[in-house]
Residue, then its C-alpha position, 0 to 999 in steps of 0.5 A: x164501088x161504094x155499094x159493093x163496100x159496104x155490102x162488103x162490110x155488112x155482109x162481115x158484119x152479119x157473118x161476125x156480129x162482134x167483128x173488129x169490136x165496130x157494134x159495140x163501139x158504134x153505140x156506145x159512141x152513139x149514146x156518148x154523142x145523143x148525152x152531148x146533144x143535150x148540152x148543144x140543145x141547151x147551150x150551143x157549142x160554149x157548153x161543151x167547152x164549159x166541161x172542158x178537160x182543162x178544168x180537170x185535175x186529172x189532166x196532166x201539165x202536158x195534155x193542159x198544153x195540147x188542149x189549149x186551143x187559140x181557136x174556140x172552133x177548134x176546141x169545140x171540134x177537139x172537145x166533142x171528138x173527145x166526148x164522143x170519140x173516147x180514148x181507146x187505141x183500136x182501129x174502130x176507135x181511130x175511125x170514130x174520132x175521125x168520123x165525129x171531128x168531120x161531123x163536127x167540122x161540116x157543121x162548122x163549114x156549112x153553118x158559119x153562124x156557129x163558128x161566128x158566134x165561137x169566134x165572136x170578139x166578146x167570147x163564146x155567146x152562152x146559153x144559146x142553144x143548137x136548133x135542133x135540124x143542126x143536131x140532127x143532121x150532126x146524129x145523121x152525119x156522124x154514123x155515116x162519117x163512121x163508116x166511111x171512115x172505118x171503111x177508109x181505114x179496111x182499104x188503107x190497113x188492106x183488111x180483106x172483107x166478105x166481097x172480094x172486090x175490096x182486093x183490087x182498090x186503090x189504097x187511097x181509099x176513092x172508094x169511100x166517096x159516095x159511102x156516106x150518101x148511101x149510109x145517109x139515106x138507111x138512118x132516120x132523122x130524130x127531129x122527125x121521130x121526136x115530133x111523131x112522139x110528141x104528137x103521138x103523146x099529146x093524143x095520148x093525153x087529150x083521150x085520157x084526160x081531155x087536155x091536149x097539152x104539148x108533150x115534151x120529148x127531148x130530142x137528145x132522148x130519141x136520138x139515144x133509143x134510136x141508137x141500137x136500130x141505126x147501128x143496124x141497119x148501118x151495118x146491116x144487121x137486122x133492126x130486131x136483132x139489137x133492142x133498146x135495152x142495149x144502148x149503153x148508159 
C-alpha cells in the first residue's frame, strides 16, 4: 500500500504541479534546512541555539515562555523545526514541521553522543561541528519524513488523490509505514555528490594549473542545488522539470 500512496501522490503532483502548494514549500524548506547545515558543519547543535529566537526582541513575553526549554535537546529540536519549518498555517506547512522535528528527533535517538553532548553538565559543548554522514542522513531523512508526514495527514483529512485505492485506508494512517524507506532510497546523498565535485575539481586544477590542491566544496552548497532535483523526484516530477535556479535564496 506504500507504493500505491505515493504513486497516488505523484501522480496528483504531475496532474497539478502546484498542487496543495507541496513543490514550493518543499524547497523552500529544502533550502532553509541546506543554510542550517552550514551552522551544524561549524558548530554542532549549540549553533542553532545560539540564534535562539529568545535572544530576539521581536519575540513576545509569552512566546519567550513557550520557547524556554529545560531540556537543550529539545530546544535544538524545537529550534530547528522552527528554522526549517517556518511559520505558515497550511496543511503542507504542518506536515514540514512534523517532518523535520522526527528528523531531528531520529538523529537524537540513533546518535545519543549528540544529545550528551546538549546535555552535558557543563553546558552545550561549542563550536564542535556535526561530521558531515550525520547531516547528510538528516538531508535524507528529512524530505522522506516530508512526505510521510504529508501523506499521514491526505489519509487523516480523507483528502482524495489520483488512485483510488486511498479511499479505503484506514484513518490511522498504517499506510504511511513503509513510505519513507522508498522515498529514501529516490534521494541522493550529498556527502557523495560533494566528494564527486571536489574530486571533479581538483582534477580541474591539476590540468590548468598543474596543482592538485584539495578543492573546497561545502557540504551545506551541494545539499541546496540538490534541492530542486530532490523535490522532483519525490514527487514525481521529472528532474528537468525544476532547475537550480530555482532553489529559493
Amino acid at each position: 500500500m506504500a507504493s500505491a500512496a505515493i504513486d497516488a501522490l505523484q501522480g496528483s503532483c504531475r496532474d497539478d504541479p502546484s498542487a496543495f502548494g507541496l513543490r514550493d514549500a518543499a524547497c523552500e524548506a529544502g533550502a532553509r534546512l541546506s543554510d542550517a547545515m552550514e551552522t551544524l558543519a561549524a558548530a554542532g547543535p549549540s549553533g542553532l541555539l545560539d540564534k535562539d529566537p529568545l535572544h530576539d526582541d521581536h519575540v513576545s513575553e509569552q512566546d519567550r515562555d513557550t520557547l524556554d526549554w529545560q531540556d537543550p535537546a529539545d530546544a535544538f529540536v524545537a529550534e530547528l523545526t522552527r528554522q526549517v519549518g517556518g511559520e505558515g498555517g497550511t496543511m503542507v506547512d504542518a506536515a514540514l514541521r512534523r517532518a523535520i522535528a522526527a528528523s531531528a528527533q531520529r538523529l537524537l535517538t540513533e546518535h545519543p553522543d549528540i544529545r550528551e553532548s546538549l546535555t552535558a553538565p557543563g553546558g552545550p559543548s561549542h563550536g564542535t561541528g556535526l561530521a558531515g554522514d550525520l547531516l547528510c542522513l538528516l538531508y535524507q531523512w528529512f524530505f522522506a519524513d516530508l512526505v510521510t508526514e504529508f501523506l499521514r495527514a491526505v489519509i487523516a483529512e480523507k483528502i482524495k488523490l489520483t488512485v483510488p485505492v486511498l479511499e479505503v485506508i484506514d484513518a490511522e494512517g498504517r499506510i504511511a509505514d513503509g513510505v519513507a524507506e522508498r522515498i529514501i532510497a529516490l534521494i541522493p546523498n550529498p556527502c557523495e555528490e560533494a566528494e564527486a565535485q571536489t574530486a571533479e575539481a581538483a582534477k580541474a586544477a591539476l590540468s590548468v594549473n598543474g596543482d592538485s590542491m584539495e578543492a573546497d566544496v561545502p557540504l551545506s552548497d551541494v545539499a541546496r542545488r540538490l534541492v530542486p532535483g530532490v523535490v522532483g523526484k519525490i514527487l514525481g516530477f521529472a528532474v528537468d522539470a525544476l532547475s537550480e535556479e530555482e532553489v529559493p535564496a
